[in-house]
N, CA and C atoms as an extended XYZ file, in Angstrom:
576
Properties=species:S:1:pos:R:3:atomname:S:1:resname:S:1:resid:I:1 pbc="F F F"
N      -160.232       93.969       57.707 N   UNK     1
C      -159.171       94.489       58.561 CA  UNK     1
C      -158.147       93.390       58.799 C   UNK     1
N      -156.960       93.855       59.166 N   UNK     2
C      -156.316       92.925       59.414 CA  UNK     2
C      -156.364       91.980       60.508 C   UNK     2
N      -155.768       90.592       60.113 N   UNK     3
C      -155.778       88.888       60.878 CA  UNK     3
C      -154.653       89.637       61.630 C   UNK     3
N      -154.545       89.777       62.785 N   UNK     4
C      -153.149       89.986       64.027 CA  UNK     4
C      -152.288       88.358       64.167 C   UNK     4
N      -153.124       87.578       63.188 N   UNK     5
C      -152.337       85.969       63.373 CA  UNK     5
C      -151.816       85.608       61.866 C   UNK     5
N      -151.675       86.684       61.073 N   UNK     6
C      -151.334       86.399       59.918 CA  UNK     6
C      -150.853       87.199       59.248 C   UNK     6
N      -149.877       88.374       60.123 N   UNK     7
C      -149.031       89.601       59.947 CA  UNK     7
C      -148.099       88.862       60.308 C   UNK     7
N      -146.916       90.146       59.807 N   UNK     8
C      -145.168       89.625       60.309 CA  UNK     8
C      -145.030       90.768       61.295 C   UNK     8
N      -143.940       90.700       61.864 N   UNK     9
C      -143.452       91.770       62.454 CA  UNK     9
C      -141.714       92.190       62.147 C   UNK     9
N      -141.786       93.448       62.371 N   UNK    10
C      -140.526       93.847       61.965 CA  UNK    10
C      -139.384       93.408       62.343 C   UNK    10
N      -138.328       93.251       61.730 N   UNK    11
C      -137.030       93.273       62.101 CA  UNK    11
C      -136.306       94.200       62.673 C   UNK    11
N      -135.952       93.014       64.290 N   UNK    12
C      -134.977       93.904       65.429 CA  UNK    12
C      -134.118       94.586       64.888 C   UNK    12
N      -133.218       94.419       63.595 N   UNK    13
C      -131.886       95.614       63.526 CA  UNK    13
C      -132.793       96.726       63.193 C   UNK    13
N      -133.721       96.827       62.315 N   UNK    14
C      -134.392       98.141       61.874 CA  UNK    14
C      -135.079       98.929       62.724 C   UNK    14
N      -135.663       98.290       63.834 N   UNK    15
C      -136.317       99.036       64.744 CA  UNK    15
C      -135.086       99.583       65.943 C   UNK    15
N      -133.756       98.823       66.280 N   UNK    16
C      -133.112       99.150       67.191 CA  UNK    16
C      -131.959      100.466       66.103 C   UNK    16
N      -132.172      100.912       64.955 N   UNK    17
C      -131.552      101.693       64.056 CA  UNK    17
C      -132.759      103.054       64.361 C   UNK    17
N      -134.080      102.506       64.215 N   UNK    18
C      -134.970      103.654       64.258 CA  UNK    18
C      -135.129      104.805       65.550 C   UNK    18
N      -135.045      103.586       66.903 N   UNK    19
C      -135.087      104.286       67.876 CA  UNK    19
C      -133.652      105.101       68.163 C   UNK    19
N      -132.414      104.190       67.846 N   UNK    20
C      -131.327      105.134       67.855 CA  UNK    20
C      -131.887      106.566       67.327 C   UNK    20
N      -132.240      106.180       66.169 N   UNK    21
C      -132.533      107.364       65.283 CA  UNK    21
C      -133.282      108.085       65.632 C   UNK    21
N      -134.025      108.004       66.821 N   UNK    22
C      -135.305      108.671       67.135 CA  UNK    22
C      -134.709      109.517       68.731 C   UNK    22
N      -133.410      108.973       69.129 N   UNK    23
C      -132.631      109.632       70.362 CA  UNK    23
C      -133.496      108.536       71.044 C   UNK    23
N      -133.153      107.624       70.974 N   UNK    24
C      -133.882      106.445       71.980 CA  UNK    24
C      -134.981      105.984       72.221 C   UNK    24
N      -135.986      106.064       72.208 N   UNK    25
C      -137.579      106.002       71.947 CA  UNK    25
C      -138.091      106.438       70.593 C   UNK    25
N      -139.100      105.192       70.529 N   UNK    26
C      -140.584      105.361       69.317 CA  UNK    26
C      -141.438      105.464       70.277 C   UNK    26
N      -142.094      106.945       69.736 N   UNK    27
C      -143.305      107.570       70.229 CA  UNK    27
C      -144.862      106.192       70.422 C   UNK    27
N      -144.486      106.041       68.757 N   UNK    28
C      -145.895      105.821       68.315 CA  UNK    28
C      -146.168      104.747       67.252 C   UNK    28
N      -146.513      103.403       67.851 N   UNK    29
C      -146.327      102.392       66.149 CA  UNK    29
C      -148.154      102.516       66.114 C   UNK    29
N      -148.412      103.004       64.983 N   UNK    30
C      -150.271      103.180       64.893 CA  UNK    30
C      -150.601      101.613       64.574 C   UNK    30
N      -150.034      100.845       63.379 N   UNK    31
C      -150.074       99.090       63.202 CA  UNK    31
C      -149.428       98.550       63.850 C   UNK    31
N      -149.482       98.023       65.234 N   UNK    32
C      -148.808       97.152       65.753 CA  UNK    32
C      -149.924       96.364       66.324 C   UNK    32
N      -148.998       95.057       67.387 N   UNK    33
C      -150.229       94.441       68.516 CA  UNK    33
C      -149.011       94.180       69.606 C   UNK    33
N      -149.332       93.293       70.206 N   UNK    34
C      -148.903       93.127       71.666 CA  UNK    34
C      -147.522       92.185       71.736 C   UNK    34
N      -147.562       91.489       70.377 N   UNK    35
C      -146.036       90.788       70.447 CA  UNK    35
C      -145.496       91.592       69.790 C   UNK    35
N      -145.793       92.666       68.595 N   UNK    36
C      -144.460       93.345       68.278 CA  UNK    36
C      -144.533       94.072       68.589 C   UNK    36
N      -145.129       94.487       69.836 N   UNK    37
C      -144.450       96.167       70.322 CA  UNK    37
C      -143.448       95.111       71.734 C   UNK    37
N      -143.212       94.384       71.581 N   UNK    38
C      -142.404       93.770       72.693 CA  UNK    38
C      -140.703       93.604       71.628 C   UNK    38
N      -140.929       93.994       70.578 N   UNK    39
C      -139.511       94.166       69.549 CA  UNK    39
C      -139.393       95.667       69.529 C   UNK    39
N      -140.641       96.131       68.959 N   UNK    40
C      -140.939       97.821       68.568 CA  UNK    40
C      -140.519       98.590       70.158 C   UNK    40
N      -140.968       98.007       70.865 N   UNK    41
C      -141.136       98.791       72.397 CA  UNK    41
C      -141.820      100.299       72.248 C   UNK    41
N      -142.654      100.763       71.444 N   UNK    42
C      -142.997      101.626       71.421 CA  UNK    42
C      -143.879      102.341       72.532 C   UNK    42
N      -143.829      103.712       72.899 N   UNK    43
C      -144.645      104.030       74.175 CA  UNK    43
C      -145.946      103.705       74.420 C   UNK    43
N      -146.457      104.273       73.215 N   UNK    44
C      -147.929      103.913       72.692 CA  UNK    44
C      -148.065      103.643       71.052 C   UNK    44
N      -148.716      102.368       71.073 N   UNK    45
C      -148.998      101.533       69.688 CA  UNK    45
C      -150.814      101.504       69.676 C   UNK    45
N      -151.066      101.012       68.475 N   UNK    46
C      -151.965      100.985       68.719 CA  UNK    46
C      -152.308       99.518       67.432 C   UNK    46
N      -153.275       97.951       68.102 N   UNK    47
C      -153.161       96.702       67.665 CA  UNK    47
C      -154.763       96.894       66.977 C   UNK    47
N      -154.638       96.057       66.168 N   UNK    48
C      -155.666       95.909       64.787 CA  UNK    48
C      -156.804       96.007       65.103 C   UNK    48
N      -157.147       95.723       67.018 N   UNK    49
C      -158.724       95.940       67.091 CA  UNK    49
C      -158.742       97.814       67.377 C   UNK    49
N      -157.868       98.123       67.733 N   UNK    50
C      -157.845       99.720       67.911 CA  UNK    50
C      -157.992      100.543       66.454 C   UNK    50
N      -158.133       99.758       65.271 N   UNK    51
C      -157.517      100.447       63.994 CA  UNK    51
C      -157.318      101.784       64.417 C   UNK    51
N      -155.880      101.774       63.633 N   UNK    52
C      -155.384      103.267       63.998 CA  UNK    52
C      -155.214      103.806       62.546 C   UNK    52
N      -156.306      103.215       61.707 N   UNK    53
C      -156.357      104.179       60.632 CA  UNK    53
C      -157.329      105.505       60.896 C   UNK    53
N      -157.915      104.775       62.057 N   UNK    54
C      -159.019      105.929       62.767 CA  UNK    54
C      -158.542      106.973       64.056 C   UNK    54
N      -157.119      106.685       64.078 N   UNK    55
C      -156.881      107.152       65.417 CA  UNK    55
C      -156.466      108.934       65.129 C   UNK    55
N      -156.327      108.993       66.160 N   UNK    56
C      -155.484      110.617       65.910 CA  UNK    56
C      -153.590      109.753       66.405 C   UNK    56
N      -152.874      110.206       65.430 N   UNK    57
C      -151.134      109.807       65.927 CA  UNK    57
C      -150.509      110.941       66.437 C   UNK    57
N      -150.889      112.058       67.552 N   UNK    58
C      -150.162      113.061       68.107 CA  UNK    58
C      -148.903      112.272       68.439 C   UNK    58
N      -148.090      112.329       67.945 N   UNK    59
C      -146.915      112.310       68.601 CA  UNK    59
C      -145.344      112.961       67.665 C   UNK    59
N      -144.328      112.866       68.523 N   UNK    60
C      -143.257      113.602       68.339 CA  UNK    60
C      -142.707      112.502       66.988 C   UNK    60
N      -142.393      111.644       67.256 N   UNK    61
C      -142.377      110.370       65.836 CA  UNK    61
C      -143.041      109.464       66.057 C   UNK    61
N      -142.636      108.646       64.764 N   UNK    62
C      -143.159      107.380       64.477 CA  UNK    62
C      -142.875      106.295       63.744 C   UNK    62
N      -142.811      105.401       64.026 N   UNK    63
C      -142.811      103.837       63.045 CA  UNK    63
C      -143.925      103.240       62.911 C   UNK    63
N      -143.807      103.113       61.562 N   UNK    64
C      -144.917      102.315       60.956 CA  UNK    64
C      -145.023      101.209       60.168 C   UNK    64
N      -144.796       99.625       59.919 N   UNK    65
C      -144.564       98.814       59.118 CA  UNK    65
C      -146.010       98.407       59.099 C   UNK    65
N      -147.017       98.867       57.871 N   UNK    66
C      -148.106       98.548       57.569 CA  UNK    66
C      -148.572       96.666       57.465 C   UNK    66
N      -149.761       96.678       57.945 N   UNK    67
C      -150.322       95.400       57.818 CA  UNK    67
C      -150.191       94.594       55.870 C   UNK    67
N      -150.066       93.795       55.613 N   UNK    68
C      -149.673       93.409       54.202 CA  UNK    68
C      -151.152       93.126       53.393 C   UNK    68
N      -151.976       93.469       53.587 N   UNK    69
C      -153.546       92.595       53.701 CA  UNK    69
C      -153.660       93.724       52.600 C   UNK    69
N      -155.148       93.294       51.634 N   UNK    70
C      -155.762       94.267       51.268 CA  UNK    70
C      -157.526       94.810       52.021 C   UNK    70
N      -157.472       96.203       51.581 N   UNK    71
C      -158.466       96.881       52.233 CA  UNK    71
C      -159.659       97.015       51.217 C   UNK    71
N      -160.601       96.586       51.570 N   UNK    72
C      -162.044       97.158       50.605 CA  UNK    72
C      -162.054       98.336       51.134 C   UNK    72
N      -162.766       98.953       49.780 N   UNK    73
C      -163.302      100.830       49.937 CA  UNK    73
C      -164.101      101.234       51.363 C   UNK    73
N      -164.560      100.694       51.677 N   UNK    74
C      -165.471      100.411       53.298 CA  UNK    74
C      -164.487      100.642       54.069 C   UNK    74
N      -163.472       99.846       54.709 N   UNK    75
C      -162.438       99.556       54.787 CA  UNK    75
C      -161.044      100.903       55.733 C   UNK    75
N      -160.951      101.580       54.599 N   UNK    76
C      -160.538      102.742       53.538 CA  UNK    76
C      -160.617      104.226       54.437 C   UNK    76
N      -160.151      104.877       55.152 N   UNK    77
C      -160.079      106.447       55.609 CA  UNK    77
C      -161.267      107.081       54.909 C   UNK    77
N      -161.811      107.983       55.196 N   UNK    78
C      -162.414      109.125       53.752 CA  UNK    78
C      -161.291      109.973       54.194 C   UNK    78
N      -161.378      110.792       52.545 N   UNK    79
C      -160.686      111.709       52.455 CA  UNK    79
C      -160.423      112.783       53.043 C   UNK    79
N      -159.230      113.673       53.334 N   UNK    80
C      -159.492      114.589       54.337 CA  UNK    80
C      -159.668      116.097       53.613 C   UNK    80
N      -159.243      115.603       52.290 N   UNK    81
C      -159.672      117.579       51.310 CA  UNK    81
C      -161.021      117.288       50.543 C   UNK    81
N      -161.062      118.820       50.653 N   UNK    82
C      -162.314      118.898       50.529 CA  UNK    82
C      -162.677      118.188       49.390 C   UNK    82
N      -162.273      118.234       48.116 N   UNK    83
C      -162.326      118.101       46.586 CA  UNK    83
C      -161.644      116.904       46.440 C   UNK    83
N      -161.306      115.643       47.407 N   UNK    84
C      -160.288      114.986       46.849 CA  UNK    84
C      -161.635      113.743       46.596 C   UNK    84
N      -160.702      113.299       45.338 N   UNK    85
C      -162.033      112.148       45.114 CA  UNK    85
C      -161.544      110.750       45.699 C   UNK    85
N      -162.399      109.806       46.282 N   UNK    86
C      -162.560      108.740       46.878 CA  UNK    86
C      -162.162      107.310       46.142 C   UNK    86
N      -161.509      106.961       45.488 N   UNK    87
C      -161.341      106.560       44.121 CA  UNK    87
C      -161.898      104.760       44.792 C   UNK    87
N      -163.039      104.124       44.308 N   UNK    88
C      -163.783      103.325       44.790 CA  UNK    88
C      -163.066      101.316       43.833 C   UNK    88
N      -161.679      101.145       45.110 N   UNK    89
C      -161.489      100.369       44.806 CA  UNK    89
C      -160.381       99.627       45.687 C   UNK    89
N      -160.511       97.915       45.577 N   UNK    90
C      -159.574       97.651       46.881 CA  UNK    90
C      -157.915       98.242       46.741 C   UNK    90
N      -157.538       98.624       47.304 N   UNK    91
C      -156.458       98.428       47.729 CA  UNK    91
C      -155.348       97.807       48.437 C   UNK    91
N      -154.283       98.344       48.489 N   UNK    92
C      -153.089       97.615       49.649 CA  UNK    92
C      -153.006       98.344       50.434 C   UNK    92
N      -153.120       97.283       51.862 N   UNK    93
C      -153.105       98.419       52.793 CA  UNK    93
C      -152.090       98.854       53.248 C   UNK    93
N      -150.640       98.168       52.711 N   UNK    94
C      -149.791       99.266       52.766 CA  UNK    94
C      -149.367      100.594       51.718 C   UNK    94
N      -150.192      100.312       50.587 N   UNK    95
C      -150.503      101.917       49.952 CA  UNK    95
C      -151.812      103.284       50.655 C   UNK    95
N      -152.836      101.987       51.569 N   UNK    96
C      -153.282      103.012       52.343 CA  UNK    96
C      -152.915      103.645       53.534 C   UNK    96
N      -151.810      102.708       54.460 N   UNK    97
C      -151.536      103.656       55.311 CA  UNK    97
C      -150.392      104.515       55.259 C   UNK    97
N      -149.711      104.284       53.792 N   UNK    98
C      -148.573      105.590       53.300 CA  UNK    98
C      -149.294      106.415       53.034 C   UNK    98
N      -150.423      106.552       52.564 N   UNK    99
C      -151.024      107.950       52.356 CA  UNK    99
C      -151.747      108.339       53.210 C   UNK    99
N      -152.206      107.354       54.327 N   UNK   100
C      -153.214      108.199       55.654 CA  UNK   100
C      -151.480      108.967       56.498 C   UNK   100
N      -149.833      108.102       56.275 N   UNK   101
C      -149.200      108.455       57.150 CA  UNK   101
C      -148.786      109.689       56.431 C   UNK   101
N      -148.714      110.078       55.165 N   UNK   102
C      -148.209      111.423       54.262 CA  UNK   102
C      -149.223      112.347       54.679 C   UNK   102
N      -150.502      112.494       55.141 N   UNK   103
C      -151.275      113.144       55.377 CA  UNK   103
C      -151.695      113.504       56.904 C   UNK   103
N      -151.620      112.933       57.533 N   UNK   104
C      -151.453      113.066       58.697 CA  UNK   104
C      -149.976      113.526       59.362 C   UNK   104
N      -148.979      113.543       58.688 N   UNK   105
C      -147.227      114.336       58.686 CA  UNK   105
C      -147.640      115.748       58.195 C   UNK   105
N      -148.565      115.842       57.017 N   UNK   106
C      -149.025      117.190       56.343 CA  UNK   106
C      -149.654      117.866       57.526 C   UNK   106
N      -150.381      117.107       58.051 N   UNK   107
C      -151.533      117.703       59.295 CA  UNK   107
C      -150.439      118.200       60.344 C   UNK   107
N      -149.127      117.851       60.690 N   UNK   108
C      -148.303      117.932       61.988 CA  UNK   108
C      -148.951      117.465       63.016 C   UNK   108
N      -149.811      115.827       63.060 N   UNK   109
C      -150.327      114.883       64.220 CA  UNK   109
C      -149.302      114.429       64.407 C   UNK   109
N      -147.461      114.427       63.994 N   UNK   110
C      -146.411      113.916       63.897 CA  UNK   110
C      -145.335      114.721       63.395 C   UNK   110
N      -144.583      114.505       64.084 N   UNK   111
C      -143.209      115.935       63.814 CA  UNK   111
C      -142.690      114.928       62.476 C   UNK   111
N      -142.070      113.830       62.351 N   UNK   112
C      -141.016      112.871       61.645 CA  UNK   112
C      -141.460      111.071       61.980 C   UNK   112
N      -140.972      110.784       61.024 N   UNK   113
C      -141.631      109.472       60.900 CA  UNK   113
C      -140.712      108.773       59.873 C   UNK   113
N      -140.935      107.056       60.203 N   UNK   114
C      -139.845      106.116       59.848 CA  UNK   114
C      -141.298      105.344       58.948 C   UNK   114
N      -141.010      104.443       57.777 N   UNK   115
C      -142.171      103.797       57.323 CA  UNK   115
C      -141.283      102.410       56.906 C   UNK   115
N      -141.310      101.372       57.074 N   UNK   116
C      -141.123      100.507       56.494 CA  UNK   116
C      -142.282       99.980       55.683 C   UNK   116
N      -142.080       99.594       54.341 N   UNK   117
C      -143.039       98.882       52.960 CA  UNK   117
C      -141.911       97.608       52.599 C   UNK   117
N      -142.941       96.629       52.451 N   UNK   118
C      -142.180       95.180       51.917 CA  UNK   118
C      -142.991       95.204       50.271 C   UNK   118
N      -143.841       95.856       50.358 N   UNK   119
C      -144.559       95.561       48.534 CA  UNK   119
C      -143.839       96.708       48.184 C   UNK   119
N      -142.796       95.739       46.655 N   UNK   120
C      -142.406       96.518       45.712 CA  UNK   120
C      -143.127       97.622       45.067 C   UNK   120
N      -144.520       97.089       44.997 N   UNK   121
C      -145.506       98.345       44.242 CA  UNK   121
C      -145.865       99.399       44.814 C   UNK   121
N      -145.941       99.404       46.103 N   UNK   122
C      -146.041      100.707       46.886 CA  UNK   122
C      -144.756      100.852       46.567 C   UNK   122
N      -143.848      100.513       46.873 N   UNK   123
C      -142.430      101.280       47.736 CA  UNK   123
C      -142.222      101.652       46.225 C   UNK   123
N      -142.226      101.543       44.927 N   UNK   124
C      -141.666      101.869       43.289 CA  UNK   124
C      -142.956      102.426       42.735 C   UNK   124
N      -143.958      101.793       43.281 N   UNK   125
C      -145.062      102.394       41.886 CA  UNK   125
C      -145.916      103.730       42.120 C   UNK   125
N      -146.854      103.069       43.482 N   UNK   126
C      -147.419      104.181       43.987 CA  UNK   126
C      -146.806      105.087       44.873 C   UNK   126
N      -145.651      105.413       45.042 N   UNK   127
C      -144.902      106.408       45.833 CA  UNK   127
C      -145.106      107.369       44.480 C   UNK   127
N      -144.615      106.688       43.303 N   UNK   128
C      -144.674      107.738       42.295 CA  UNK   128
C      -145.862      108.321       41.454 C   UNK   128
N      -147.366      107.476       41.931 N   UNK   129
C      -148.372      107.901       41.449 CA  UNK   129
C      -148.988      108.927       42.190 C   UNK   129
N      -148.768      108.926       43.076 N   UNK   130
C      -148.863      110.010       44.369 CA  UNK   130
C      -147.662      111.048       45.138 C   UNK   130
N      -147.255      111.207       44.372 N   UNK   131
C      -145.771      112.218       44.302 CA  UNK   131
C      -145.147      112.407       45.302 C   UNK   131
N      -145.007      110.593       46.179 N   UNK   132
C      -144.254      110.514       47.584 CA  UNK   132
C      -142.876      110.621       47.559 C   UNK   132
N      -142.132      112.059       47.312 N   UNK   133
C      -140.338      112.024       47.028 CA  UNK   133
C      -139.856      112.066       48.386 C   UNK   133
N      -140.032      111.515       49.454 N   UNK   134
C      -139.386      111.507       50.369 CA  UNK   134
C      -137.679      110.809       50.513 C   UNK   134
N      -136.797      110.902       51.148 N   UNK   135
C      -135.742      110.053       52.104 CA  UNK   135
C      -136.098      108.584       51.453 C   UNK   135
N      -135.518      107.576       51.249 N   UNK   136
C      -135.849      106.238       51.259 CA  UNK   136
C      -134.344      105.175       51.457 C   UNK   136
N      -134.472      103.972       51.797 N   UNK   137
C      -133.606      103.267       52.065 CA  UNK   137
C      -133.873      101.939       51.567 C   UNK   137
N      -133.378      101.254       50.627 N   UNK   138
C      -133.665       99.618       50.034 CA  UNK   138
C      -132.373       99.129       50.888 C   UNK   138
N      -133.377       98.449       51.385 N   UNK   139
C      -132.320       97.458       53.023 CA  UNK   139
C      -131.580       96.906       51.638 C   UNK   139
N      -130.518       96.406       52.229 N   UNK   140
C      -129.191       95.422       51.277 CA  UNK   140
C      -129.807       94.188       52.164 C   UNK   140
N      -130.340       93.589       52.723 N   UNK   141
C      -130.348       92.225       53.650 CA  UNK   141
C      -131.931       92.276       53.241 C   UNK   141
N      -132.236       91.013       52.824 N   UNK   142
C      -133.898       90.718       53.123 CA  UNK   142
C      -134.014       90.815       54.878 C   UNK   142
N      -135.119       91.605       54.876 N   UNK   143
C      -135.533       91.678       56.375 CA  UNK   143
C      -135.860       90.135       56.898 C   UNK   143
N      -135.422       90.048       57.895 N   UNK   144
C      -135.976       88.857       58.659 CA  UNK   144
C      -136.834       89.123       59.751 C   UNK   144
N      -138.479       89.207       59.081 N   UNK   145
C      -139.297       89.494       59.577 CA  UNK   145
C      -139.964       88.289       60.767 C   UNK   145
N      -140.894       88.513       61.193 N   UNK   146
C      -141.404       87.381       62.756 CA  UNK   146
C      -143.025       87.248       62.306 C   UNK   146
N      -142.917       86.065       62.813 N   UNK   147
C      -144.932       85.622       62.826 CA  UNK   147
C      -145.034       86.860       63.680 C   UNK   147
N      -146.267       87.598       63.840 N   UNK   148
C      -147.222       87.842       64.698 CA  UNK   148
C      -147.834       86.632       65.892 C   UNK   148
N      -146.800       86.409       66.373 N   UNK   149
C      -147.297       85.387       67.662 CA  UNK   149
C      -146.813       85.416       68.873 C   UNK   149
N      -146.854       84.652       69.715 N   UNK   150
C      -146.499       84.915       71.312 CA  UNK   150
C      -144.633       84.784       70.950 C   UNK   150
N      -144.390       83.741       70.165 N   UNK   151
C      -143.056       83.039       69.988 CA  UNK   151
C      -142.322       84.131       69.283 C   UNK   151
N      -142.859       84.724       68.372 N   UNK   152
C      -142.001       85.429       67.731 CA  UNK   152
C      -141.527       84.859       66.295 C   UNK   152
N      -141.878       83.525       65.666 N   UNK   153
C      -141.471       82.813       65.156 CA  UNK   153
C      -140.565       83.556       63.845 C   UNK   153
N      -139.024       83.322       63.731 N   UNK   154
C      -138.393       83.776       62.499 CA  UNK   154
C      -139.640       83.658       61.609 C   UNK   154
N      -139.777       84.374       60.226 N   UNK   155
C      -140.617       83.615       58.685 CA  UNK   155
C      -139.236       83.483       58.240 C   UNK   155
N      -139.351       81.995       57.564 N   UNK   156
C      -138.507       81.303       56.812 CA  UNK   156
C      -138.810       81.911       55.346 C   UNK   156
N      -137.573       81.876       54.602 N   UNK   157
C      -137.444       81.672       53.004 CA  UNK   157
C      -138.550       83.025       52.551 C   UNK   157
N      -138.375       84.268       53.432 N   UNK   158
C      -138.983       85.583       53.092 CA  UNK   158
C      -138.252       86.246       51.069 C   UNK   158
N      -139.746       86.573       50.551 N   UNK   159
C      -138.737       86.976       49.301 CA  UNK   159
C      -139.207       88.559       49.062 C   UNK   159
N      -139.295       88.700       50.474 N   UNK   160
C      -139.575       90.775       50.534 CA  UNK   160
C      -138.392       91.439       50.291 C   UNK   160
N      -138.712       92.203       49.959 N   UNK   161
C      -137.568       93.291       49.836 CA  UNK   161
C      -137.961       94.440       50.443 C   UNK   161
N      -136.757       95.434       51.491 N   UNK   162
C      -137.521       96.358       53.014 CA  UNK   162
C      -137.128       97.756       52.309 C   UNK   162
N      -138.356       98.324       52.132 N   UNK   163
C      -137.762      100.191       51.559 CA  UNK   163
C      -138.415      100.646       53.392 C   UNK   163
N      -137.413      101.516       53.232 N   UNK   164
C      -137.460      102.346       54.588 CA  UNK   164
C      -137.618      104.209       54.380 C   UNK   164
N      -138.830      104.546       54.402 N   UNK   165
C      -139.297      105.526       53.694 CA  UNK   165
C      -139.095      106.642       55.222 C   UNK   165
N      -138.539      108.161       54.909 N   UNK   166
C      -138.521      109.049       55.909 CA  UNK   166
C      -139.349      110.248       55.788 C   UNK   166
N      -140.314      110.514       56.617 N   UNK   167
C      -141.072      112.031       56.719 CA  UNK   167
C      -140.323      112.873       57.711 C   UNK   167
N      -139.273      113.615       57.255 N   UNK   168
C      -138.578      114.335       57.818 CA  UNK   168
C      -139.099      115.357       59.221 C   UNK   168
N      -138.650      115.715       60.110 N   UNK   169
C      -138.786      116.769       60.848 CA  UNK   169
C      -138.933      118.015       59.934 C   UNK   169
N      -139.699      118.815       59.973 N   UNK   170
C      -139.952      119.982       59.199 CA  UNK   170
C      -138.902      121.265       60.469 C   UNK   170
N      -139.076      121.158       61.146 N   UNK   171
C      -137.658      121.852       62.446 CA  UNK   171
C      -136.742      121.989       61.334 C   UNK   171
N      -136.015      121.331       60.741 N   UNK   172
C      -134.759      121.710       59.880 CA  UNK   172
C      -134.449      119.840       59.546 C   UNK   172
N      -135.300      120.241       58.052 N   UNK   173
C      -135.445      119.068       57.415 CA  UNK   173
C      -133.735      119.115       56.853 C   UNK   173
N      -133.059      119.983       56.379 N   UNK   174
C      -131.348      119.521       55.930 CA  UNK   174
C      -130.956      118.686       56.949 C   UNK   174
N      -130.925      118.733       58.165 N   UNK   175
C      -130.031      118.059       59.124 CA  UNK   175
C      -131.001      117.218       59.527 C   UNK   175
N      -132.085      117.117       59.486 N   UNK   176
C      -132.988      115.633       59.878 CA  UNK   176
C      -132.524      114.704       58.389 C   UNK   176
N      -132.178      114.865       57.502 N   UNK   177
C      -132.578      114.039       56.289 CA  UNK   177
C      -130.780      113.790       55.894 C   UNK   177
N      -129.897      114.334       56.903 N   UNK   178
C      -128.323      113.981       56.555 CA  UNK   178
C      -128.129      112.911       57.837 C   UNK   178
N      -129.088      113.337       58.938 N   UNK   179
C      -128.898      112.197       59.938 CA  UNK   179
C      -129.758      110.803       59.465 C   UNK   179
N      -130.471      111.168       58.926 N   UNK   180
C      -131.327      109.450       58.321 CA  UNK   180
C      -130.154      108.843       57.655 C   UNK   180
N      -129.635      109.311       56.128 N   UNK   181
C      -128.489      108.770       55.585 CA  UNK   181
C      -127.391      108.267       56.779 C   UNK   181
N      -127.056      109.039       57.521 N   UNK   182
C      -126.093      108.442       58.408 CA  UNK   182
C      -126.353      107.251       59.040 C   UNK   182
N      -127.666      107.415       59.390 N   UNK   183
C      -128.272      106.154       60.315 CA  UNK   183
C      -128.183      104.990       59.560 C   UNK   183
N      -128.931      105.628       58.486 N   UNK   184
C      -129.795      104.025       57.258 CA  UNK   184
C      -129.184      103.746       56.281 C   UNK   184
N      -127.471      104.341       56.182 N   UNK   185
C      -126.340      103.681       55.383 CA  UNK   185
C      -126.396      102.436       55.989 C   UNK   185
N      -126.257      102.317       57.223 N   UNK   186
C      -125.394      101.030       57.561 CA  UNK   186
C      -126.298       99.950       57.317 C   UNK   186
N      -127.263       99.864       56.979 N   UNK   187
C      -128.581       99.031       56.503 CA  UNK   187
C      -128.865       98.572       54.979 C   UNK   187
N      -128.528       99.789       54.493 N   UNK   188
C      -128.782       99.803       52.829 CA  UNK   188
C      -128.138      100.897       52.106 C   UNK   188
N      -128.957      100.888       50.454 N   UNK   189
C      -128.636      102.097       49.881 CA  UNK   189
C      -129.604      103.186       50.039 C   UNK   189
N      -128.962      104.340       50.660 N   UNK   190
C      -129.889      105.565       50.571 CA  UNK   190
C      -130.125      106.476       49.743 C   UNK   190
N      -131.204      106.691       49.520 N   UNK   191
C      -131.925      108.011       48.201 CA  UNK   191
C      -132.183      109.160       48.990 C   UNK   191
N      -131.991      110.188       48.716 N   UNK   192
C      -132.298      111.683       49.106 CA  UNK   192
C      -132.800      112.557       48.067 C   UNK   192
């Protein structure tokens, strides 16, 4: 599971873009801890000893910038269909919590949801091995992400690159998915 002393935390313009985007409040960060929900300000988060790969995420939205770590199969959700196979191998755990967060959006534990991914291979490879066509945004600015610490510490000489992935409101996904572009132009280039 994840080190809470050896995560980053998100970048203030993206989270103060999300909550705009969210009409002022984030419901719900499921990966966070106690210094970045003091950036996130989210109502309810939930920090690495809570894993909230186990949680239920009822809420109206959400942000999520997954832990960067990898997960052993142990580790790992089980599956939630009936027939789906368990495929017995480590992963990234930010390819596992895009698919616990695509599935749990399927479930409606969440109306709409914001995802930030810094691994190119989720955000290009496995979005497409798992037929994630959602909203997306490739920030134009390397994020200037923060230690996980009391300080907040900038990370220096970051060579991430920030996709900003959208699970639309199903309410009237046309006008949820023309207001993301509006929002997450001013950040990057947007895909629809």
């Amino acid at each position: 599971m994840v080190l809470s002393s050896k995560d980053f935390v998100s970048p203030a313009e993206l989270v103060a873009t999300t909550a705009a985007f969210f009409g002022g409040q984030i419901e719900l960060d499921p990966a966070s801890s106690k210094h970045a929900n003091t950036i996130v300000q989210a109502e309810k988060y939930f920090t690495w000893e809570d894993n909230g790969l186990k949680q239920s995420w009822k809420a109206n939205n959400i942000y999520l910038y997954p832990p960067r770590d990898i997960l052993l199969k142990h580790e790992q959700p089980k599956p939630t269909k009936l027939f789906q196979v368990n495929h017995q191998f480590k992963k990234s755990s930010q390819r596992v919590w895009l698919e616990l967060a695509y599935d749990k959006w399927l479930r409606d534990e969440f109306n709409e949801g914001i995802l930030f991914i810094t691994s190119v291979e989720v955000a290009l490879i496995v979005t497409q091995k798992i037929q994630f066509d959602f909203p997306m945004c490739v920030l134009k600015d390397k994020p200037q992400l923060f230690v996980d610490n009391e300080k907040l510490d900038k990370v220096k000489n970051t060579k991430v690159i920030g996709f900003v992935y959208y699970l639309p409101s199903k309410n009237n996904i046309e006008n949820s998915i023309k207001n993301f572009y509006e929002f997450y132009s001013t950040l990057g280039r947007v895909y629809t």
